[in-house]
C-alpha distance (Angstrom), angle and dihedral (degrees) to the residues before:
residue distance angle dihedral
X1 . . .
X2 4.13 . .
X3 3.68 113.5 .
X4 3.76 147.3 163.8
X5 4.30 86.6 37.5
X6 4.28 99.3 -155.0
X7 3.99 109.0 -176.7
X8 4.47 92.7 -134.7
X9 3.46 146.4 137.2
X10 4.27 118.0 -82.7
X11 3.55 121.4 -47.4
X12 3.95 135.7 -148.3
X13 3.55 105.8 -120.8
X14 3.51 130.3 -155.0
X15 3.78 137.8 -169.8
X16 3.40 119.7 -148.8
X17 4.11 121.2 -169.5
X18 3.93 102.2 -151.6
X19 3.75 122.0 -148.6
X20 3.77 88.0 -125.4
X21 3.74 145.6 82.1
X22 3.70 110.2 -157.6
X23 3.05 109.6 96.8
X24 3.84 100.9 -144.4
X25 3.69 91.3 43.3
X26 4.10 76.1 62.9
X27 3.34 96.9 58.3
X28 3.82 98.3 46.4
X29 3.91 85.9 54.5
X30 3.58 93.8 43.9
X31 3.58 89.2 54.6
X32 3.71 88.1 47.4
X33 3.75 87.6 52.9
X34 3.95 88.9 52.0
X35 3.92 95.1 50.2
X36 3.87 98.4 36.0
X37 3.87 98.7 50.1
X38 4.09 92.1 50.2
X39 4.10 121.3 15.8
X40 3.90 96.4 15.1
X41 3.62 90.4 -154.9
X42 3.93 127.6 110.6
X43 3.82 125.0 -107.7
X44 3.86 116.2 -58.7
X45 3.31 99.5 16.9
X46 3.52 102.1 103.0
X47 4.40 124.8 40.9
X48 3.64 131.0 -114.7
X49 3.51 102.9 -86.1
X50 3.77 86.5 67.3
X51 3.31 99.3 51.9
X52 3.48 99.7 46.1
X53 4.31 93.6 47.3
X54 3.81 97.6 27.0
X55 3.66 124.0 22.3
X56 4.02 120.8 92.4
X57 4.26 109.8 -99.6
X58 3.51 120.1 -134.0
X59 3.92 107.3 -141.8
X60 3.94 106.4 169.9
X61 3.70 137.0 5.1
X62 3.69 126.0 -176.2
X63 3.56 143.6 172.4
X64 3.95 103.4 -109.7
X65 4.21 99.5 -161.7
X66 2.44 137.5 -111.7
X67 4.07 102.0 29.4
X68 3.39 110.2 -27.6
X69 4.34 143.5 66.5
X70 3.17 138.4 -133.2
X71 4.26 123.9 -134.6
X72 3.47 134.8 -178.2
X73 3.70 119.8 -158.2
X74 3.61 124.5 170.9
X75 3.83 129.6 -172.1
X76 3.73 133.0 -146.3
X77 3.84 106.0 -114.7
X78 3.75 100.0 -126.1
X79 3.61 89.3 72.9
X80 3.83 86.6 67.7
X81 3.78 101.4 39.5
X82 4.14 98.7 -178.1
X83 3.97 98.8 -59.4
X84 3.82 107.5 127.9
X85 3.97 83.2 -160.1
X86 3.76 90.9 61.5
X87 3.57 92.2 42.6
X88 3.33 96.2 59.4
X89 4.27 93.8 42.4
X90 3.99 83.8 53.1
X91 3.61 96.4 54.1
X92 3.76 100.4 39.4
X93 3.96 118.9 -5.0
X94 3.37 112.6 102.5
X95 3.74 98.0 30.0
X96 3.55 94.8 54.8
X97 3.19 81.1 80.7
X98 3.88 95.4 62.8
X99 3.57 121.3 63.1
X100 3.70 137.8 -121.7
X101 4.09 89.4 39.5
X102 4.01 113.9 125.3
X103 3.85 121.3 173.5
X104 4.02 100.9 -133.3
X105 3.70 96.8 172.9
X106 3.93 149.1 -6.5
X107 3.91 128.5 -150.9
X108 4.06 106.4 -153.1
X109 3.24 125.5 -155.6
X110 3.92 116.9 -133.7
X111 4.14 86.5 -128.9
X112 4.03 91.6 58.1
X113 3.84 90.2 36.5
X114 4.28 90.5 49.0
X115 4.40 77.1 51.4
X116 3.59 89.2 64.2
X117 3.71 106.0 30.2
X118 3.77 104.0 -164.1
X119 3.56 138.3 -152.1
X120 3.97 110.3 27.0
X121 4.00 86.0 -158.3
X122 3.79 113.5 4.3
X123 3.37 123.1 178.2
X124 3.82 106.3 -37.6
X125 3.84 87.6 41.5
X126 3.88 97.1 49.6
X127 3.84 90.8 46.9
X128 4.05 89.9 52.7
X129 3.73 89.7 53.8
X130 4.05 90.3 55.7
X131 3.59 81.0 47.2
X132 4.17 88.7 -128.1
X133 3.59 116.4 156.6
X134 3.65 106.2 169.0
X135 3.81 118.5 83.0
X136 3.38 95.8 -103.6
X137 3.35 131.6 132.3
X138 4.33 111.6 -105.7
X139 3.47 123.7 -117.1
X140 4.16 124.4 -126.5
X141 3.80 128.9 178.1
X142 3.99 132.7 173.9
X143 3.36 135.2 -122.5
X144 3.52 113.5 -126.0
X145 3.03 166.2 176.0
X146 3.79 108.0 75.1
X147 4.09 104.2 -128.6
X148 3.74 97.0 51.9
X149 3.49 128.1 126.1
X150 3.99 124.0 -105.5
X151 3.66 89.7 -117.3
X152 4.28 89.7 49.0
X153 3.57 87.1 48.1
X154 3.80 92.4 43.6
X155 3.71 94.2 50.4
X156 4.17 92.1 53.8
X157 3.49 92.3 49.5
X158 4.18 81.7 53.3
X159 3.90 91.8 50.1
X160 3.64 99.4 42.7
X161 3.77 92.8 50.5
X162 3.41 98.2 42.3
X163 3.71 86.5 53.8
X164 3.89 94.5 53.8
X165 3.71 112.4 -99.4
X166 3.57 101.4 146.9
X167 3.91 101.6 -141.4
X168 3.94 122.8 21.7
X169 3.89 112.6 -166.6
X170 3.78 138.5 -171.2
X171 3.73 115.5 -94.8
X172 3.85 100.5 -110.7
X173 3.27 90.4 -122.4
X174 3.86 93.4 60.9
X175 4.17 102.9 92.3
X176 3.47 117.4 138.0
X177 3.56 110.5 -40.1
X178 4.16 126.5 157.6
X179 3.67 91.5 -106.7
X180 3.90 97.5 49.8
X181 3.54 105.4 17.7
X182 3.78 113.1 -168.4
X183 3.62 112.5 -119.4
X184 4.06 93.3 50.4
X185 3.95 90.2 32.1
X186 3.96 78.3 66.2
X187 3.33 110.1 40.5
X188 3.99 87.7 45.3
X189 3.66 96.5 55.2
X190 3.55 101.1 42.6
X191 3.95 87.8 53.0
X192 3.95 80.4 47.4
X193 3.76 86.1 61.0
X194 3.46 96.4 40.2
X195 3.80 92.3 57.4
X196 4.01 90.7 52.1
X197 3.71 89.7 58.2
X198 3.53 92.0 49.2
X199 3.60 90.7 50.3
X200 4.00 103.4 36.7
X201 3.71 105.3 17.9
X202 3.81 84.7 -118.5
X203 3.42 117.7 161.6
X204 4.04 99.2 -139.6
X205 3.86 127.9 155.6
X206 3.91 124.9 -160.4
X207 4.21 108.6 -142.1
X208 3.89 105.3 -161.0
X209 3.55 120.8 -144.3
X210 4.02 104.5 -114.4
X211 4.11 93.6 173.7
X212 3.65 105.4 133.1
X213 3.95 144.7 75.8
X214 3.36 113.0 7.6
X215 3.84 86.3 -145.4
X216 3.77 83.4 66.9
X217 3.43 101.9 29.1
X218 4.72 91.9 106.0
X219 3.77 86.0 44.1
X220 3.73 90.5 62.9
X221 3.60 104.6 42.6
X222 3.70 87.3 40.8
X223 3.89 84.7 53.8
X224 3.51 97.3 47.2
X225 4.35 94.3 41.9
X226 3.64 84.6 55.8
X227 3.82 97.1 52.0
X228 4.07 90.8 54.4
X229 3.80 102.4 -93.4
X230 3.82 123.5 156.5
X231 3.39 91.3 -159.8
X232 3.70 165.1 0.6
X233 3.81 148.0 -112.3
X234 3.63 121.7 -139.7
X235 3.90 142.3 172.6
X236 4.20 95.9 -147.3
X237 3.90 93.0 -174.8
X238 3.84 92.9 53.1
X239 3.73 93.8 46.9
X240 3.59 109.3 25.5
X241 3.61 126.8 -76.6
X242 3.59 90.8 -116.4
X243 3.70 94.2 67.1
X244 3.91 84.0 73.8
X245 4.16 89.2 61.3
X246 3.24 87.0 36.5
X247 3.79 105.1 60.0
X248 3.94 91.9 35.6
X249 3.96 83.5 54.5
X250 4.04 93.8 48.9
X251 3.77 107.8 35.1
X252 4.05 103.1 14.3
X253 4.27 92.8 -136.7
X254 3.75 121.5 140.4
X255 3.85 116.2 -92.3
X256 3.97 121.0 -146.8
X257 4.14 101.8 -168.0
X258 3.66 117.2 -147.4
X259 4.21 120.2 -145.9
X260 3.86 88.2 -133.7
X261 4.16 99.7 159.9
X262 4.26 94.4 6.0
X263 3.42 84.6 121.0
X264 3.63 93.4 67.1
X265 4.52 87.0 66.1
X266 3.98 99.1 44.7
X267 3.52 112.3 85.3
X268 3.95 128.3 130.1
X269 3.54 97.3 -107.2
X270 4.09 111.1 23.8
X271 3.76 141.5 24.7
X272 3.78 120.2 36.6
X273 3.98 138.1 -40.8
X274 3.88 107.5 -109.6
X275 3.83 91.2 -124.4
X276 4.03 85.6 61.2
X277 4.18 99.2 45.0
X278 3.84 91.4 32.9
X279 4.03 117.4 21.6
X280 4.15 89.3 37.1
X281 3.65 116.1 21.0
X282 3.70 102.1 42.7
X283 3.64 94.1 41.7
X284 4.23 85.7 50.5
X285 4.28 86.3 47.4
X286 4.24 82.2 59.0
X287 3.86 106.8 -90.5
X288 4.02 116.6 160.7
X289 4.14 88.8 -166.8
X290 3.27 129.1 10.3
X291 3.88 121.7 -153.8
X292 3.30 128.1 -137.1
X293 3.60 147.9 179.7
X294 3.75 103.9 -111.5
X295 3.85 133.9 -157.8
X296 3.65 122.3 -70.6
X297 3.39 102.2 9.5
X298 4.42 119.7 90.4
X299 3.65 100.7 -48.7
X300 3.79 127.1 60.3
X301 4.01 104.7 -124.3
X302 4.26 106.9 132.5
X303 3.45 123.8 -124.8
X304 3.97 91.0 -111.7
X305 3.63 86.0 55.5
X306 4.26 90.8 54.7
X307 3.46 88.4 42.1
X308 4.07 91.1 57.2
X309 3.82 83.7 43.3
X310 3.98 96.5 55.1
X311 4.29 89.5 47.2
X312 3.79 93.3 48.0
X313 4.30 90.8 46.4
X314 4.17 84.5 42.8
X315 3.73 110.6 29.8
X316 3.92 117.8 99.1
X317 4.43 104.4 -88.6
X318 4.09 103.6 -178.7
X319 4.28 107.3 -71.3
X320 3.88 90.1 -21.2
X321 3.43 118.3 124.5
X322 3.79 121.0 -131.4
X323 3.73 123.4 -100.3
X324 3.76 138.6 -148.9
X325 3.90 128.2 -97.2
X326 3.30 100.8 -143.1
X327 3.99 104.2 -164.6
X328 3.54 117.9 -155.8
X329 4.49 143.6 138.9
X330 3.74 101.4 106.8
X331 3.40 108.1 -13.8
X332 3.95 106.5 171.0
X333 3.94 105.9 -126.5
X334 4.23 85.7 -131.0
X335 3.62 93.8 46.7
X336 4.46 81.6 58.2
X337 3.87 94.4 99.2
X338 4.10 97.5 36.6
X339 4.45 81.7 61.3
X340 4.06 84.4 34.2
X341 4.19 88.7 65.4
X342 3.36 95.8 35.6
X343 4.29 102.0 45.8
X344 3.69 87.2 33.8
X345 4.16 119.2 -148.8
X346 3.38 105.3 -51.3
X347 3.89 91.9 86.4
X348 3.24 146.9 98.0
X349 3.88 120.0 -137.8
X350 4.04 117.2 -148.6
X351 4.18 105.0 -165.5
X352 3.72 113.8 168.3
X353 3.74 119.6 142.0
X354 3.93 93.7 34.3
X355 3.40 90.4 45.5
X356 3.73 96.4 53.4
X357 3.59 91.6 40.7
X358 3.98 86.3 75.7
X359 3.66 87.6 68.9
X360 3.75 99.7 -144.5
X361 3.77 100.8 73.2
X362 4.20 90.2 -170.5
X363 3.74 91.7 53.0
X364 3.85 92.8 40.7
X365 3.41 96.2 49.5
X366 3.72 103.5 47.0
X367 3.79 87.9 52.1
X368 3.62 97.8 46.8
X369 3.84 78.5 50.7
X370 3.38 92.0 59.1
X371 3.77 96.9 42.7
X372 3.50 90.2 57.1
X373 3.96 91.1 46.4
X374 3.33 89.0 59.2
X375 3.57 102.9 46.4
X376 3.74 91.4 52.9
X377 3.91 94.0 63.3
X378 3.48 107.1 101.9
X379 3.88 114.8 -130.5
């Protein structure tokens, strides 16, 4: 059902699944989705100039069986401008509010996606930084747990580099606490690093976790660019998206996003597919890799949803450049080359728990190096 035909420019388009399945209770909240999400302000209280240049369009409705609709609503792209934060309030903010709303899909326009810019790196980029030619897929662990020492800390990031795993990043939960304060937790581990490249000829980085105040937010990517990293941690949904663009903007490092409160938008019938929040809009904010918690391991995503998150990080998106899945939450270190044949090179694998459950963390990692070495040949 196309209506309200306006000859204009590109669009952002949005599909909305609607916990509904009459068809002209659709329409009414597709029309409430149009209003809300732009001029907030009921019907006739605004003149036609507004809602021809401002308010939302509602292109198609349809009955999805068997309990659920389908809306399209697309908005004009000057009500966006190139803020990320607005972005994000057009295509969800006040309707989060509401219930029975899920964003199933978004058509970008190359002129809002040039706006935003993306990855700094992406995949090619990151992989040059580890200094990894093969087609392999890289190698991440954490450091954990929270409550040890700078110099425990310091010494795992040693052994796990030494051993081969191509990135080694903060827990997220590491910030700046008493036992591992930040600014020495930095300069420790990246001398940690340096020391295993010295020693191995590995080609290690050390990511720092920089979530935290945003009045402090320069001071610790400053802190951590002028100790040698490559790279940084962050949470983008507990600081602010825009902190991703914002640091790839400012200081240029790679930026591995972590899903910390994601789980809070994916449910059945509201909030936002986890291909949308995490295989298009963080890679659009500026991410490089974007972890998530993959299939089988503590948290209940399915492996068609992972596989949907992978395309939408990879696939071609305007001038972007593609990013890494970086699948992680439990993944069992000999379990590494089944998800290596089935997610392909192009990924980034986060083991932590499995990994340190080997005890030696040199010895486990150059095996599980090797494991995944030899998975990645292609028969």
């Amino acid at each position: 059902m196309a209506t309200e035909a306006r000859p204009d420019g590109p669009r952002l388009r949005v599909t909305y699944r609607l916990g509904c399945s009459d068809l002209s209770e659709a329409k009414k909240i597709a029309r409430d989705i149009a209003l809300e999400q732009t001029v907030e302000l009921p019907e006739g209280t605004f003149d036609a100039r507004i809602e021809h240049e401002i308010v939302g369009r509602v292109e198609d409705v349809e009955v999805l069986p068997p309990s659920a609709c389908r809306a399209v609503v697309s908005f004009e792209l000057d009500t966006i401008g190139d803020e990320i934060p607005q972005l994000l309030s057009l295509l969800f903010g006040n309707i989060s509010l509401k219930r029975s709303i899920r964003i199933d899909d978004i058509e970008w326009p190359d002129r809002l996606l040039r706006c935003f810019g993306g990855p700094t790196h992406g995949i090619e980029g990151l992989r040059a930084l580890c200094g990894v030619d093969e087609r392999r897929p890289l190698l991440c662990s954490a450091l954990k747990p929270m409550g040890l020492s700078t110099r425990d800390l310091a010494r795992r990031c040693h052994d796990l580099a030494l051993g081969g795993i191509d990135l080694i990043k903060d827990d997220h939960g590491l910030a700046d606490q008493s036992s591992a304060p930040f600014a020495e937790r930095v300069r420790q581990c990246q001398e940690a690093v340096s020391l295993a490249r010295a020693r191995g000829g590995v080609r290690g980085l050390y990511f720092p976790n920089v979530t935290g105040r945003i009045s402090e937010l320069e001071q610790r990517v400053e802190l951590a660019v002028d100790a040698g990293c490559k790279g940084v941690l962050i949470s983008p949904l507990v600081v602010g998206p825009d902190s991703v663009r914002w640091i790839t903007e400012r200081f240029g490092v790679a930026v591995l996003a972590h899903p910390a409160l994601s789980g809070a938008y994916f449910h059945p019938d509201h909030g936002l597919r986890p291909e949308i929040l995490l295989g298009e809009i963080f890679r659009i904010a500026g991410s490089d890799g974007v972890i998530y918690p993959n299939c089988g391991g503590r948290f209940p995503l399915t492996e068609k949803t992972c596989r949907a998150i992978n395309d939408r990080l990879r696939r071609p998106l305007g001038t972007l450049r593609p990013s890494f899945p970086v699948p992680a939450g439990g993944i069992d270190v000999d379990r590494v080359p089944h998800w290596v044949r089935q997610y392909g090179p192009e990924t980034i694998f986060l083991i932590g728990g499995s990994l340190y459950a080997r005890g030696d963390l040199v010895g486990a990692s150059a095996e599980l190096l090797q494991a995944v070495r030899r998975a990645a040949v292609v028969p």
